[in-house]
N, C-alpha and C positions, 0 to 999 in steps of 0.2 A: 615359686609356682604355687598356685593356691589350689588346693585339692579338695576344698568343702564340695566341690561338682564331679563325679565319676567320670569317669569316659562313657560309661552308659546312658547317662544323662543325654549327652548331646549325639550317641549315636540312636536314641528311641524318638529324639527330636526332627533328626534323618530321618527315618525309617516313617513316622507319621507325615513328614511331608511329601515322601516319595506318594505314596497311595492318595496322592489329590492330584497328582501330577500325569499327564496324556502318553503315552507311547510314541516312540520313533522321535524322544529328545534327550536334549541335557541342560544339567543346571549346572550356574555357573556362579558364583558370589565373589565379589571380594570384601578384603579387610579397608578400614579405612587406614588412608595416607600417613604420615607423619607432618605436622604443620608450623611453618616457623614461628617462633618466639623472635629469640633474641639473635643476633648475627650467625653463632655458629651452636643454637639450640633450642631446641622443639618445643613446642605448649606442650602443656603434660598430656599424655595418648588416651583415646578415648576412643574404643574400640565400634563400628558401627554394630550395631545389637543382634542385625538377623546373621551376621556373620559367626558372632557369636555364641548364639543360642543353637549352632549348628555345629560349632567346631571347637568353641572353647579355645579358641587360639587366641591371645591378647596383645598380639605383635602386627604392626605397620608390613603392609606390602604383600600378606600373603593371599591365597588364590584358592576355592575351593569349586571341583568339576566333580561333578557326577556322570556317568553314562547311566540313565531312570532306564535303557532296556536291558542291560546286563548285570547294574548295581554296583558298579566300577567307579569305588571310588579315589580322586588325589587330592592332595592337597600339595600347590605349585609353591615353593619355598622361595624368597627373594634373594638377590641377590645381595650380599651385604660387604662390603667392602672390609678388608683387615683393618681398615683405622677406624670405621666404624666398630666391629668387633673388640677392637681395644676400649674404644669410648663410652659405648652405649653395652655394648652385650651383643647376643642374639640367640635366637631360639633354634635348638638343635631338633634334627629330625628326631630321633628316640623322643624328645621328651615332647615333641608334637605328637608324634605318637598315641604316647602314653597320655596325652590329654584328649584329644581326641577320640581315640579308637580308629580310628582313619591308616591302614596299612600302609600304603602306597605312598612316601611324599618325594615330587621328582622337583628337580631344578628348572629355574627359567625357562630356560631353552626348549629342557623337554617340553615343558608348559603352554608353550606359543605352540610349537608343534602339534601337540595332542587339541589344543585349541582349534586349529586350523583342521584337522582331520572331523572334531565332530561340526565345524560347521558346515561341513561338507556333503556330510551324510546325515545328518540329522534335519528331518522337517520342523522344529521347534527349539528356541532356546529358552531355556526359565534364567531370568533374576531378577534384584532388586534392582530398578530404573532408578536412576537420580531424581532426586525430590527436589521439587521450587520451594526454596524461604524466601521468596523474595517478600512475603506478607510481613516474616519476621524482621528485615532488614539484612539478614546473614548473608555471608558467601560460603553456599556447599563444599561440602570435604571434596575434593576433586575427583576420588579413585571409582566412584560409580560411572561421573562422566568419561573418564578415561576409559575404564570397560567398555562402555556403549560404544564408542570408536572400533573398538575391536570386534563388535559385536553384528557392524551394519550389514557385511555381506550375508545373514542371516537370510531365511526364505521367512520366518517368523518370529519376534521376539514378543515374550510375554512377560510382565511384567508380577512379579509373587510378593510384591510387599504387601499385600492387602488379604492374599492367604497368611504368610506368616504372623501378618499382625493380630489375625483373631485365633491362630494355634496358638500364640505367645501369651494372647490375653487370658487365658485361662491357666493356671498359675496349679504347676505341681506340688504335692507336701514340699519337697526339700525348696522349692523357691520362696515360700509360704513362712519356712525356716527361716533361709538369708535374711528376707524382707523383715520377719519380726527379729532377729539379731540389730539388724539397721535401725528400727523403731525403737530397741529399748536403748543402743547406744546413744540415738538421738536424744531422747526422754532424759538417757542420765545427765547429757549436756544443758539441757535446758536447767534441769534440778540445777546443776551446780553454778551454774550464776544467778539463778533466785538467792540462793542458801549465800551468796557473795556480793550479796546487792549493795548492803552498807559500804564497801569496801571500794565498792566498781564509782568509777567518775565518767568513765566516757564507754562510747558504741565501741572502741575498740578495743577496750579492756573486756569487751563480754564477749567479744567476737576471737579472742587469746584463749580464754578460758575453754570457749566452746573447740579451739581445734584442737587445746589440749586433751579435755576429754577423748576427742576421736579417735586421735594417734594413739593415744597409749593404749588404745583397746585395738589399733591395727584397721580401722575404718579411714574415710577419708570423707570432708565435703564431696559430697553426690550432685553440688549445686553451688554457686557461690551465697555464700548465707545474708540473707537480709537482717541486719541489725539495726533496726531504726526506730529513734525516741523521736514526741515531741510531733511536729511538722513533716517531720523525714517519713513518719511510716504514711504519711496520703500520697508518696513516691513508692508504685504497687510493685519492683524491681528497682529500689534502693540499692546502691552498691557502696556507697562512699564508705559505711563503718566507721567515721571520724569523730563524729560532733559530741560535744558536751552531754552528760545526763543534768538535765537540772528538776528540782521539785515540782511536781505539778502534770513534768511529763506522764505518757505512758511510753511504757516502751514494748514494742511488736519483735518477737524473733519468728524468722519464718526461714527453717534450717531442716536440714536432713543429712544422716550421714551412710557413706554410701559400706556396706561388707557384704564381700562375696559377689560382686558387681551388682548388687540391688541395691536400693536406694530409698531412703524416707523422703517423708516431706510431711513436715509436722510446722502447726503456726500457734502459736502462744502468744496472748498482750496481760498486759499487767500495771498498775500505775507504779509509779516513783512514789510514795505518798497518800497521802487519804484522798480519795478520788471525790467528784461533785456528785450531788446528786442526780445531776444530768447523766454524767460520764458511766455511771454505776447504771442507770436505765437502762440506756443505752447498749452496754455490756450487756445486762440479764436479759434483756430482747434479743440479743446477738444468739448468746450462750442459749435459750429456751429453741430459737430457728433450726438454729445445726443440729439437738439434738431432733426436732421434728423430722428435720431433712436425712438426718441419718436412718432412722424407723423405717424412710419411704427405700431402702435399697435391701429390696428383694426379690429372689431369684424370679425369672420370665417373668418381671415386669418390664413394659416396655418403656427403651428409653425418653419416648414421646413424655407418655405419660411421668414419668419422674421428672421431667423436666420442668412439664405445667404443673406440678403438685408442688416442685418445688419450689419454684417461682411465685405459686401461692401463697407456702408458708412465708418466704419472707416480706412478699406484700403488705401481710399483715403483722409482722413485726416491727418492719417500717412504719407502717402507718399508725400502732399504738404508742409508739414515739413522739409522732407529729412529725416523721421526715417527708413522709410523701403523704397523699390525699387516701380516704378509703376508700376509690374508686381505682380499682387494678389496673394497674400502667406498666408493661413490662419496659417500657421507656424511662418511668420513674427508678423502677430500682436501679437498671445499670445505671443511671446517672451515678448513684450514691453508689454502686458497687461494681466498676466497671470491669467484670473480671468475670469468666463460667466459674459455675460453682461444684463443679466437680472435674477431675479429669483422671486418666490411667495411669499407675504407680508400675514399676518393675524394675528392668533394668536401667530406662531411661525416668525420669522426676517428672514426666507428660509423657508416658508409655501411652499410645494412642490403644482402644480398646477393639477397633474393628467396624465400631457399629454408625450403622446409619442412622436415619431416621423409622426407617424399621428395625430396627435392633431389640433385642430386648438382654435383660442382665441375667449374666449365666451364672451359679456355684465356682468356685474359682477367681473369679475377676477381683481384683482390687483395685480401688480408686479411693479419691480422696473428697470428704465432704469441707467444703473453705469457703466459707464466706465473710465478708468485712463490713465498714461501714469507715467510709474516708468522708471528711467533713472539711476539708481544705480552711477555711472564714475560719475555724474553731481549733486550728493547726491541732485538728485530732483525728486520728486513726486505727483502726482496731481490725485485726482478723485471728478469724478461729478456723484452723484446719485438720482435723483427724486422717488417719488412714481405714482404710473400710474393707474389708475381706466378703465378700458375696459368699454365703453359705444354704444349704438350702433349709435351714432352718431361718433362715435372716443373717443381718447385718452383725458380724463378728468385727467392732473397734477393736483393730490392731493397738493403737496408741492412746486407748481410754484409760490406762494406768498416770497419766497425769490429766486430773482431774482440769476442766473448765471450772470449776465454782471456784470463783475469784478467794475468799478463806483459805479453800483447800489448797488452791492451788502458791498462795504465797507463804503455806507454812508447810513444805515438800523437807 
């Protein structure tokens, strides 16, 4: 049981969400499912976030009700089988409890019961609705839609992902903490296969090295790490790890490890070798963008505008290269960089931030400044990604202790 988070943590998390929330309802969450692997065992569990951020509970199946006019609140325990119990574990009421802050945790049964009563009496239900990835290609955790089943005879349901996602986006000290624990864990994995480069022959000996690091420090990939030399890294979600390092390569790590359920995401390239003269432009174009584009993340500026400023800088980074024309194309960049160049860091490695297009960047928020430059014809590929802390003094790099300047950064 990991105790870096208080029980107070996630009952002040409560407690600011209840005061956004209408009278004469209840909120109802769950955890996400458990998902098959293998015939008789699960992919490793991966907690859905707002469930978490509310209860701290890190177990499949369980049920979180509030009554918002009395403050009553359960948390509905699953049912677990004795041979489950034997196989896997499970989490006992006390130590729910005690993670939580949450008094009250009743069984099943009670659970459907107390269910049935507030949808009876209550004109409103809050939770998180199931989200479509069909853009991603995914198939959803199932236990949100399964709720919503439970949920139809309702007179109102309302949907609070989009509340909790902008209380979440602002980032207390102690989460601030977790995240830079993950950042320098991250860091020191990268350091140790620079410092082991002579020795490394393949993506998968760097991709060994790096989970060792993690583990021994009690972190875990946040993300499956992209390890890609050579060709591989203009594939912007590389997953093979396999292939050869040969001279001439560069090779891209774009890894994060995850402590205390936060999560880096840090992008490092480097050559195999003395790089061309091209290659090296190319980089110090790259490396000069990111850091312009980091300068631009400061507090209530809106995210419109950070987007066209940024889209700026690297136009003209591009184009003092001779990758695209000097006439601004935001068509020209994504060609060469098909990817946003920034997104939200937290508990999730794309923790969405809240904000529209009216948005603007608030103290708190962290995201990530990542931009690349994929050249397919030149089987070459490069991307730089820091972490960014929104301060209201400006842009606090989380992960600027490993230097971009190509020197610096190959003799760590």
């Amino acid at each position: 049981m990991d105790t870096f988070f208080p029980h107070t943590f996630f009952a002040t998390n409560r407690q600011n969400l209840y005061k956004q929330l209408k009278p004469h309802s209840f909120l109802v969450l769950t955890a996400s499912a458990e998902m098959q692997h293998t015939l008789d065992q699960s992919y490793p569990f991966t907690q859905e976030p707002n469930f978490w951020y509310l209860t701290g509970v890190d177990r499949a199946g369980w049920l979180l009700i509030v009554d918002i006019d009395t403050g009553d609140e359960y948390l509905v325990a699953p049912h677990v089988a004795e041979v489950h119990q034997i196989f896997d574990g499970s989490l006992t009421s006390t130590d729910a409890i005690k993670i939580s802050g949450i008094k009250k945790v009743i069984g099943k049964r009670d659970g459907a019961a107390l269910l049935k009563d507030l949808l009876a009496q209550k004109e409103r239900v809050y939770t998180v609705a199931p989200q479509d990835v069909r853009y991603y290609g995914f198939h959803p955790n199932p236990a949100q839609k399964a709720l919503a089943r439970k949920l139809r005879s309702a007179k109102n349901v309302e949907d609070i992902r989009l509340t909790l996602t902008r209380q979440r986006a602002i980032k207390q000290p102690l989460e601030v903490k977790a995240l830079q624990q993950a950042i320098d864990i991250t860091l020191d994995g990268i350091r140790a296969i620079i410092r082991q480069l002579p020795q490394i022959s393949s993506e998968n000996e760097a991709e060994a090295i790096l989970a060792y690091e993690f583990r021994r420090r009690r972190a875990r990939h946040g993300f499956e790490p992209i390890v890609a030399a050579g060709a591989n890294a203009t594939t912007l979600h590389y997953a093979d790890n396999n292939a050869s390092l040969k001279p001439g390569d560069w090779l891209l790590l774009d890894v994060g490890a995850s402590a205390h359920h936060y999560t880096a995401d840090i992008t490092r390239s480097f050559p195999l070798g003395k790089p061309t003269d091209r290659q090296r432009a190319l980089y110090e174009a790259l490396r000069q963008a990111q850091q312009d584009i980091i300068a631009l993340i400061t507090p209530d500026r809106p995210i419109v505008d950070y987007a066209q400023q940024s889209e700026a800088v690297l136009h003209k980074a591009f184009a003092d290269v001779g990758l695209v024309d000097k006439e601004f194309s935001r068509e020209a960049i994504y060609k060469i960089m098909p990817h946003a160049i920034s997104h939200g860091l937290g508990y999730d490695p794309h923790d969405p931030l809240g904000l529209g297009r009216e948005g603007v960047l608030l103290p708190g928020m962290v995201l990530t400044a990542e931009i690349g430059i994929y050249l397919s014809d030149e089987s070459f590929g490069i991307r730089l990604e820091d972490d960014i802390l929104v301060e209201g003094s400006g842009p606090r790099n989380m992960s600027g202790a490993l230097s971009t300047e190509l020197d610096r950064l190959l003799h760590v």
